[in-house]
C-alpha positions in Angstrom: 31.7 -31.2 10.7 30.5 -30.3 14.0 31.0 -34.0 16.4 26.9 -34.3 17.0 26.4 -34.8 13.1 29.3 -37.1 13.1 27.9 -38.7 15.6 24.4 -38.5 14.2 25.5 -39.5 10.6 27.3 -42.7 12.0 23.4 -43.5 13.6 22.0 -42.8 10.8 23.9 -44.6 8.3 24.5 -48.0 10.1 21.6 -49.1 11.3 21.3 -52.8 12.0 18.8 -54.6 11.0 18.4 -53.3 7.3 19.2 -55.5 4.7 18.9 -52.9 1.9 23.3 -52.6 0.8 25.2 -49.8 0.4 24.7 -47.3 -2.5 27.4 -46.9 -5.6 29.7 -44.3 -5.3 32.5 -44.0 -7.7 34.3 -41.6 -9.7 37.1 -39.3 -8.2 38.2 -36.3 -10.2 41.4 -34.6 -9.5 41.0 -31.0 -10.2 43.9 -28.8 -11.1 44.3 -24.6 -11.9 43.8 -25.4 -16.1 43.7 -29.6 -16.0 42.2 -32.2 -14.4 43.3 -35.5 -14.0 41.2 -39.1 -13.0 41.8 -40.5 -9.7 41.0 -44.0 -11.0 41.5 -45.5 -7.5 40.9 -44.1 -3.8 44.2 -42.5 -3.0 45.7 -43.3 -6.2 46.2 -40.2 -8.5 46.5 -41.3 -12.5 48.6 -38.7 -13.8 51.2 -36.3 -13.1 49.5 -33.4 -11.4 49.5 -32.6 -7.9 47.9 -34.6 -5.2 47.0 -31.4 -3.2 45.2 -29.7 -6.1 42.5 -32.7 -6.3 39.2 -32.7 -5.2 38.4 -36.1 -3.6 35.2 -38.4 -2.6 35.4 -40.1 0.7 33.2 -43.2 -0.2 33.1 -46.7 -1.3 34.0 -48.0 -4.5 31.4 -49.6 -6.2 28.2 -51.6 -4.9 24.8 -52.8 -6.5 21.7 -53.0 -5.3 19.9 -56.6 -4.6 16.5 -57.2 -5.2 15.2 -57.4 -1.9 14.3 -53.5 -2.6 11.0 -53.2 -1.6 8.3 -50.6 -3.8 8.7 -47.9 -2.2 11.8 -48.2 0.0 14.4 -45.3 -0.2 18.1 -45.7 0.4 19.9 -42.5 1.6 23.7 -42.6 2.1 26.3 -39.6 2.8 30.0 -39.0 2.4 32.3 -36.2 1.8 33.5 -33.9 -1.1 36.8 -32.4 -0.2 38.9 -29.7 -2.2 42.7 -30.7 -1.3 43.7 -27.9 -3.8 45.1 -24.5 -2.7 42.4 -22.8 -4.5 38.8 -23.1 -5.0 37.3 -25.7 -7.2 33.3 -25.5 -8.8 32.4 -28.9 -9.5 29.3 -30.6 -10.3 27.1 -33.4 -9.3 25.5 -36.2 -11.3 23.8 -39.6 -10.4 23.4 -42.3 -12.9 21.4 -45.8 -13.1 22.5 -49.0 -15.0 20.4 -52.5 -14.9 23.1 -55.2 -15.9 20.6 -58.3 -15.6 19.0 -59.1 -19.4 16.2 -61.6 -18.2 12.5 -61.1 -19.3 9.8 -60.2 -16.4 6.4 -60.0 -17.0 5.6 -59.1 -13.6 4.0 -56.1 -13.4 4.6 -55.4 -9.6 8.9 -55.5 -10.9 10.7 -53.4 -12.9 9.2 -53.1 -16.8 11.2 -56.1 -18.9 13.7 -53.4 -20.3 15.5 -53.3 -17.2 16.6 -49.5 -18.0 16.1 -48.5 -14.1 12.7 -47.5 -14.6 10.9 -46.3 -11.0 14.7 -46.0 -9.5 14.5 -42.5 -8.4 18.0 -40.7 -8.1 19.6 -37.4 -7.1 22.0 -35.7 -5.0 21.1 -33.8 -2.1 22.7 -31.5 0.1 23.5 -32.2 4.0 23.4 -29.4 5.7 26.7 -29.1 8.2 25.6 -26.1 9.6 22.7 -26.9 11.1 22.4 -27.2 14.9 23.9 -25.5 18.1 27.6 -24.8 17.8 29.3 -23.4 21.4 32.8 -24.2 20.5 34.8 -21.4 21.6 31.9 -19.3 23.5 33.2 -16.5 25.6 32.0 -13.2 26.7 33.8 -10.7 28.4 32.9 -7.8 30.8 31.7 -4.4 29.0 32.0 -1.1 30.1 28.4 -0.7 29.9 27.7 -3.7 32.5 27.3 -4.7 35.6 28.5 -8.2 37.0 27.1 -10.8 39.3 28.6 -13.4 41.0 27.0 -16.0 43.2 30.0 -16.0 45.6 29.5 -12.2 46.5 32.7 -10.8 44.6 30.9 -9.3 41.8 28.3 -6.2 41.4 25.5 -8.3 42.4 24.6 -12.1 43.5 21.1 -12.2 42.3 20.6 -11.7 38.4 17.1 -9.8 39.6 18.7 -7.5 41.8 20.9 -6.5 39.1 18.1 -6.2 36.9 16.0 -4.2 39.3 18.8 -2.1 41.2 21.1 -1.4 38.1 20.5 0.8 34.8 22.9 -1.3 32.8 22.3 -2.4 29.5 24.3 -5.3 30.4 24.3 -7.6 33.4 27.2 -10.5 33.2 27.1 -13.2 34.3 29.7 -15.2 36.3 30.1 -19.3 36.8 27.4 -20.6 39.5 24.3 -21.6 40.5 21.4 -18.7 40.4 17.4 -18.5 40.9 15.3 -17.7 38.2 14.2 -14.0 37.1 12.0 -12.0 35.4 13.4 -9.0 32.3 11.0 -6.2 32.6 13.2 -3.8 31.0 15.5 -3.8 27.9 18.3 -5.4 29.3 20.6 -8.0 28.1 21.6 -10.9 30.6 25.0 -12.6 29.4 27.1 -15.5 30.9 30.7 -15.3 30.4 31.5 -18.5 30.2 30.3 -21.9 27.7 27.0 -23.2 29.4 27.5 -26.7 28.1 30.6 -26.5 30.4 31.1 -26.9 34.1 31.7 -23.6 34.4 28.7 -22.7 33.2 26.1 -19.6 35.2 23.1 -22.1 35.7 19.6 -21.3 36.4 18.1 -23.5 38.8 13.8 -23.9 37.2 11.7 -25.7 39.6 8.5 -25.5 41.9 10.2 -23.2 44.5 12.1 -20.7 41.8 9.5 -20.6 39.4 10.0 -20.1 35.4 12.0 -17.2 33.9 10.2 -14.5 32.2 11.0 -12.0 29.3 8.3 -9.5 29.3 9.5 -6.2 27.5 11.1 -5.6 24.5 14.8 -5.2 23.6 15.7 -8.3 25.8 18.7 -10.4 25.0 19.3 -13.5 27.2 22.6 -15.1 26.4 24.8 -18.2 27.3 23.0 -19.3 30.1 22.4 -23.0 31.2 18.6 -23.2 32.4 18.4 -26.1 34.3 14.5 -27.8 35.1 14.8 -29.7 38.0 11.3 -30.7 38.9 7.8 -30.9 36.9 6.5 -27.6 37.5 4.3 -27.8 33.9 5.4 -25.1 33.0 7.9 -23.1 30.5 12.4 -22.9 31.3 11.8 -19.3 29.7 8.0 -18.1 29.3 8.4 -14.6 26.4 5.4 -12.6 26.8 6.6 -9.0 25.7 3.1 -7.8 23.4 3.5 -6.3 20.0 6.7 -4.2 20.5 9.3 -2.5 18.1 12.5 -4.2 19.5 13.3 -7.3 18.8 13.5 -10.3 21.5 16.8 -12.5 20.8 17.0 -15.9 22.8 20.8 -17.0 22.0 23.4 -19.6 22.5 21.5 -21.0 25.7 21.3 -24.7 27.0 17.8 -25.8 27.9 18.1 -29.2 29.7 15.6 -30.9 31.6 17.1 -33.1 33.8 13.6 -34.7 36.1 13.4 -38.4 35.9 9.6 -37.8 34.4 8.8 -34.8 32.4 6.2 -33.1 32.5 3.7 -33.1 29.6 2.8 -29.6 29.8 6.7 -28.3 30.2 8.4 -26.3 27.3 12.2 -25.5 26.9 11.3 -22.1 25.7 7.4 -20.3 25.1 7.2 -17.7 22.6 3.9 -16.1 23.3 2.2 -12.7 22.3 5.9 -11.4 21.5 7.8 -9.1 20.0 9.7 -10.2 17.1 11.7 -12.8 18.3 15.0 -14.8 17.6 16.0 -18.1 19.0 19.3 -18.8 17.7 22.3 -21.1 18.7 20.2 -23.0 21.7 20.0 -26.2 22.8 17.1 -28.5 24.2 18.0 -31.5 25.7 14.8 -33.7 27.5 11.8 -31.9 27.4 7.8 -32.6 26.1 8.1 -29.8 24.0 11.4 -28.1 22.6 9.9 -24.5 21.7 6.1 -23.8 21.8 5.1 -21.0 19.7 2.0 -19.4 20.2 0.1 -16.1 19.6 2.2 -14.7 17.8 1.0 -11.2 17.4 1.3 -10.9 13.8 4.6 -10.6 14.8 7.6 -12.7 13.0 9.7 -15.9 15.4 12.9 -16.8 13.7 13.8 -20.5 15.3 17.6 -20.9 13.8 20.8 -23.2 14.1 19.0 -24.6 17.5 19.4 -28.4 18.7 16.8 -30.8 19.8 17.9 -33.6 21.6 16.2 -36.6 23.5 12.5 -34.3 22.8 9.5 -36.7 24.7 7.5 -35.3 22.0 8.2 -32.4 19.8 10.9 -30.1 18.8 9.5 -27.1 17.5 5.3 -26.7 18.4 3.5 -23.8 16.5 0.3 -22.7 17.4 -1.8 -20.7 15.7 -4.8 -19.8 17.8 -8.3 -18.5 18.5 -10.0 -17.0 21.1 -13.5 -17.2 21.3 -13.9 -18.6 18.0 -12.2 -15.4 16.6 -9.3 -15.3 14.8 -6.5 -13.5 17.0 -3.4 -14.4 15.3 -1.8 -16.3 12.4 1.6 -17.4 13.3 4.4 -16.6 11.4 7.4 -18.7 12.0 10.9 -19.6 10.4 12.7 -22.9 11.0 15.8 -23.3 9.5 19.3 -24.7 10.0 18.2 -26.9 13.0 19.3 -30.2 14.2 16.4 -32.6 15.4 17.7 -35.9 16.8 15.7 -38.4 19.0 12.7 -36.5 18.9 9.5 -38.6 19.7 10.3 -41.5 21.6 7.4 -42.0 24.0 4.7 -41.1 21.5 3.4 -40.6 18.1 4.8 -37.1 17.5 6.7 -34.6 14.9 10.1 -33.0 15.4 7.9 -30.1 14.0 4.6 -29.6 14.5 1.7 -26.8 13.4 -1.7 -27.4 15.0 -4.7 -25.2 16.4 -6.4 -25.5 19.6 -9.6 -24.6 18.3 -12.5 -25.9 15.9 -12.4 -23.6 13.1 -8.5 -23.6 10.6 -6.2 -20.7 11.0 -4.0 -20.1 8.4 -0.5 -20.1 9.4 2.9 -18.9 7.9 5.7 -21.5 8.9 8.7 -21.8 7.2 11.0 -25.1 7.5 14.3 -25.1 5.1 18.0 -26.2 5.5 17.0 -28.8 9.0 18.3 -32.0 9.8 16.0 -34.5 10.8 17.7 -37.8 11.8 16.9 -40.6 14.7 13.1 -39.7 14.9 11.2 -42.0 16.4 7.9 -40.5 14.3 7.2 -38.0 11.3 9.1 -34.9 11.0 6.9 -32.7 10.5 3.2 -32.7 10.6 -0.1 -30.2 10.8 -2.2 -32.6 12.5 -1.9 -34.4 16.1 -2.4 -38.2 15.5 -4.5 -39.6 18.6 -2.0 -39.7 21.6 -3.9 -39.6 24.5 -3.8 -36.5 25.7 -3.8 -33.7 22.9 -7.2 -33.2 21.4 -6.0 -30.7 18.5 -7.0 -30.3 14.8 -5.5 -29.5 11.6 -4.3 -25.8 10.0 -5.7 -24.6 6.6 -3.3 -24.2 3.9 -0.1 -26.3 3.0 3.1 -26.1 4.7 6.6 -26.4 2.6 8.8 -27.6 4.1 10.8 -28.4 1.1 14.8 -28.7 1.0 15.3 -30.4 4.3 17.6 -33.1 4.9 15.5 -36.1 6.4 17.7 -39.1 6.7 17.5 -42.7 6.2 13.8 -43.5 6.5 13.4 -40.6 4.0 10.1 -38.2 4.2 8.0 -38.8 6.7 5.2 -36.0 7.0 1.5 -36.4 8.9 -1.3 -33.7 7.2 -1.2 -31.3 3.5 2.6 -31.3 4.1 4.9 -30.6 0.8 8.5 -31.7 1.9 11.7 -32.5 0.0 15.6 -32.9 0.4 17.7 -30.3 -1.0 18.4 -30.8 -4.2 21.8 -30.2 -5.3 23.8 -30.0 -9.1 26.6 -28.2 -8.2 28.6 -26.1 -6.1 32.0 -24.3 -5.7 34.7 -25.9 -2.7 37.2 -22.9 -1.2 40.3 -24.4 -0.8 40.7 -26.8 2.0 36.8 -27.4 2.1 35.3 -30.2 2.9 31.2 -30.8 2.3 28.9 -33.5 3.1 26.8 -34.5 0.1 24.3 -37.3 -0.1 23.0 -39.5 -2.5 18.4 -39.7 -2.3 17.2 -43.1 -4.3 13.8 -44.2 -4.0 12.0 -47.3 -5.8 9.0 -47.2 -7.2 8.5 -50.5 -7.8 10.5 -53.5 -6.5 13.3 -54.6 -8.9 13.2 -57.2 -11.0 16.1 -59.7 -10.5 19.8 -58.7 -11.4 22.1 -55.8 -10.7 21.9 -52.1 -10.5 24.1 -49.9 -9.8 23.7 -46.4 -8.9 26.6 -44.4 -9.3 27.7 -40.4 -7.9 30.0 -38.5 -10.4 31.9 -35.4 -9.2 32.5 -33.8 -12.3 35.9 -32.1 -13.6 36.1 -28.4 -13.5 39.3 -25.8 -13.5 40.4 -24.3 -10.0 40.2 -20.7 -9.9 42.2 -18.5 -8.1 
């Protein structure tokens, strides 16, 4: 598990100041190649098979709930499935409820008198590990087809636009330093060498004197560089503005960070605008109003993947479909999937996604969001309406928008406008040997509970390994 959604699931999952307990989680099944055996303690192994062909549950015992459960509270918690075995293991995923109190209530705001766990909603649902920037092991190497620059003078080039502008190569790499801004106005791929997370990262220096980057031509490829905002210019790290082109635009393991003491409203990570198809994949944002801003899209298709938002003032990912003199000029057409969104909102009412309009009359919009975490937001997660904040005067999009099978964290759902949204559902699934996956467990209550116990418990079901 990557360490920011360690980090993020330890946030998440012990918070202080809830008094709702800890959900049930029992059951370990040892899985062998034609047998299975119960685990009928943690780390105890009932039986004579191996230890290292058992697929185990990292989790506590047994717990019940209280009945300080409010109507409508939901209870989220995670642990891992591991597959110990030297082969892969399908196994399956159940939840069941069991009220053990027997008293009568005729109160109809608690559970009905049967006390068979009616309005406690149950399910597993999938966590999804691989969502979020990864840069573990980034490296690049020189090609034969490049060009190198190097802001102590032993390279091709110093400047990454003299490069750009003096050089025909298809490639222009990218050593450790410090380096204005520049503009791609020809296919061209620019590429650091080195981790930009890291000190030895090529960093581009965005402020009032440098200006903002620019892609504007197809067949561009920027790649592992740190873009670094150092004053408000209101303005974008990395403005895309290519028109409707063939090639495709790809954004790709970059760090966005703004570092000024008081960001800038109007300031974007990266602005997708009137472009080519474009990819934004493996990024970072760390500080800014607005993570990505997606706007005219040009019909043309923004794929917004495996990217982390950190520490966003307002919102992570900001679609736009727009008009221009009350004529429709574009529907957007966006995919968001597989991203991390942490901390997103914490100076205003806001969405770690967001799909408005800047105009009067609805524009229908195509925007995907699957397979995202959403943890530590401050406000909703996703949202097709601007609640009043000051200084955004925006209304809502026609149509709905699914963002279904998500993984939204501890305060469960929380979506602002005709938003359908739901964690990913999950009955099964098959472990490779030596896996380990991060499952959680969804319950929501209807209705308060009536007094007594109930218990909520996760089974991992027996299956044969197979080779």
């Amino acid at each position: 598990m990557k360490e920011h959604a360690k980090k993020a699931l330890k946030h998440d999952f012990e918070v202080a100041g809830k008094t709702v307990p800890t959900l049930a989680l029992v059951a370990l099944f040892l899985v062998g190649t034609g047998s299975a055996a119960l685990l009928n303690s943690f780390g105890t192994v009932s039986g004579t098979a191996d230890v290292s062909q058992a697929v185990t549950v990292d989790g506590p015992d047994t717990v019940s709930y209280n009945t300080s459960m409010t109507a409508g509270a939901t209870k989220i918690d995670t642990f891992n499935v591991t597959n110990d075995a030297d082969v892969s293991a399908p196994v399956g995923f159940t939840t069941e409820c069991e009220a053990t109190n027997t008293e009568d209530i005729s109160d109809s705001n608690l559970q009905d008198g049967d006390f068979d766990c009616d309005g406690v909603n149950h399910k597993a649902v999938a966590y999804y590990e691989s969502a979020g920037s990864n840069f573990t092991g980034y490296s690049e190497s020189v090609g034969d087809s490049g060009v190198v620059v190097d802001d102590d003078e032993t390279g091709d080039y110093s400047s990454i636009q003299t490069a750009i502008d003096d050089s025909p190569a298809e490639t222009i790499y990218v050593e450790s330093g410090t380096y204005n801004t520049f503009t791609a106005d020809r296919s061209v791929s620019v590429v650091g060498l080195n981790n930009p997370t890291t000190d030895s990262a090529a960093t581009i220096v965005v402020d009032s004197e440098n200006g903002r980057n620019t892609v504007s031509s197809e067949g561009v490829t920027v790649k592992g560089l740190h873009f670094r905002l150092d004053d408000q210019i209101g303005s974008s790290a990395i403005y895309v503005n290519s028109g409707a082109t063939d090639q495709e635009i790809v954004i790709e393991d970059n760090f966005f960070e703004d570092t000024t003491s008081q960001p800038n409203p109007t300031t974007h990570g990266l602005k997708v605008s009137d472009s080519a198809n474009t990819g934004v994949v493996n990024n970072r944002f760390e500080g800014f109003y607005h993570g990505v801003q997606v706007t005219n899209t040009a019909e043309q298709r923004v794929d917004i993947e495996e990217n982390t938002f950190d520490s966003q003032h307002l919102d992570g990912v900001f679609v736009t479909a727009a008009k221009q003199n009350g004529e429709k000029v574009h529907d957007a057409d966006v995919n968001v999937e597989s991203n991390f969104f942490t901390d997103v909102g914490p100076d205003f009412p806001s969405g770690a996604v967001l799909l408005t309009q800047a105009e009067d009359d609805a524009v229908e919009a195509d925007l995907e969001i699957s397979k995202n975490v959403f943890t530590e937001s401050n406000s909703v997660d996703v949202r097709t309406a601007d609640p009043t904040d000051g200084y955004l005067e925006v209304e809502s999009v026609s149509g709905t928008l699914n963002a279904d099978n998500n993984f939204f964290g501890e305060d469960g759902i929380q979506t602002v406008g005709d938003v359908t949204a739901s964690y990913g559902e999950v009955s099964s699934e098959t472990l490779s040997a030596g896996e380990t996956d991060t499952v959680g467990i969804y319950t929501n209550f209807d209705v308060a509970l009536a007094p007594g116990d109930y218990e909520v418990d996760f089974n991992v079901q027996p299956s044969s390994a197979t080779s």
